[in-house]
C-alpha positions in Angstrom: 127.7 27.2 25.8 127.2 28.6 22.3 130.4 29.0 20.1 130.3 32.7 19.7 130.2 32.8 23.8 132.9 30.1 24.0 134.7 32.3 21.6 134.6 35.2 24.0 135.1 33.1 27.4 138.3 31.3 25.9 139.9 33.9 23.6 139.8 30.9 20.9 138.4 32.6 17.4 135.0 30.5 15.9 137.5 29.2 13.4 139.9 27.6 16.0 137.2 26.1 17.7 135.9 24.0 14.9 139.0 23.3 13.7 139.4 21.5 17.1 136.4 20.3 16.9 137.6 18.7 13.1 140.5 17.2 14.3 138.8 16.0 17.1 140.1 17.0 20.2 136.8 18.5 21.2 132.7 17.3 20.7 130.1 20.0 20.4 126.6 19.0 20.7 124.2 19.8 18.8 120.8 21.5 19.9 118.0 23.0 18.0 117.3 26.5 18.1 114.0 28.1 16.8 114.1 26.0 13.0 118.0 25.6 13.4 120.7 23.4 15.3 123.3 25.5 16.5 126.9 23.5 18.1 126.6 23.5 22.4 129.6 22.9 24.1 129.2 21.0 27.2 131.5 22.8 30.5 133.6 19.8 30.4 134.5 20.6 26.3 135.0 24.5 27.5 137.7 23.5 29.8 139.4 21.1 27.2 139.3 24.3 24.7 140.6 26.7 27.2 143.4 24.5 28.3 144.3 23.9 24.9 144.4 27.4 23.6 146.6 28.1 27.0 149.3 26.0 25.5 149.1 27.0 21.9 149.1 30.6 23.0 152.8 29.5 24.5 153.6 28.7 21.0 153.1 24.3 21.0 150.5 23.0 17.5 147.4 21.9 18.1 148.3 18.3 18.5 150.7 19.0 20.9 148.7 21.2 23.2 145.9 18.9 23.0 148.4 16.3 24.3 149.6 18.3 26.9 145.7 19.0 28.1 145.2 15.3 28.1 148.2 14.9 30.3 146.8 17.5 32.5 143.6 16.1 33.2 144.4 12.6 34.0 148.1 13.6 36.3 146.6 16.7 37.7 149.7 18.6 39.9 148.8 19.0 43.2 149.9 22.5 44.9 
């Protein structure tokens, strides 16, 4: 997914998304496009962002939301 669509899909602006991507909490790839390379988010890097923004949209930083996601993903609550 492109980040202008990831944008869109996750309700994360451009700039959050490379700031993640910065800090490191999420890897883009990077594809060419025409004479370009544009950033390609894998599905797995889509659900990382959206889980992320979900917590810092309930007010935790960045580090702590990207803590919480990690939790999440490896003690997944069963319903």
């Amino acid at each position: 997914m492109h980040i202008t669509e990831l944008s869109k899909d996750t309700g994360a602006t451009v700039d959050q998304i490379r700031y993640l991507e910065r800090k490191g909490y999420v890897q883009a790839e990077w594809k060419q496009l025409s004479k370009r390379k544009v950033r390609f988010y894998p599905e797995s890097q889509v659900a990382t962002i959206q889980s992320i923004m979900k917590y810092f949209n309930l007010g935790y930083r960045y580090d702590v939301a990207y803590r919480k996601t990690i939790e999440e993903v490896q003690k997944p609550r069963l319903l």
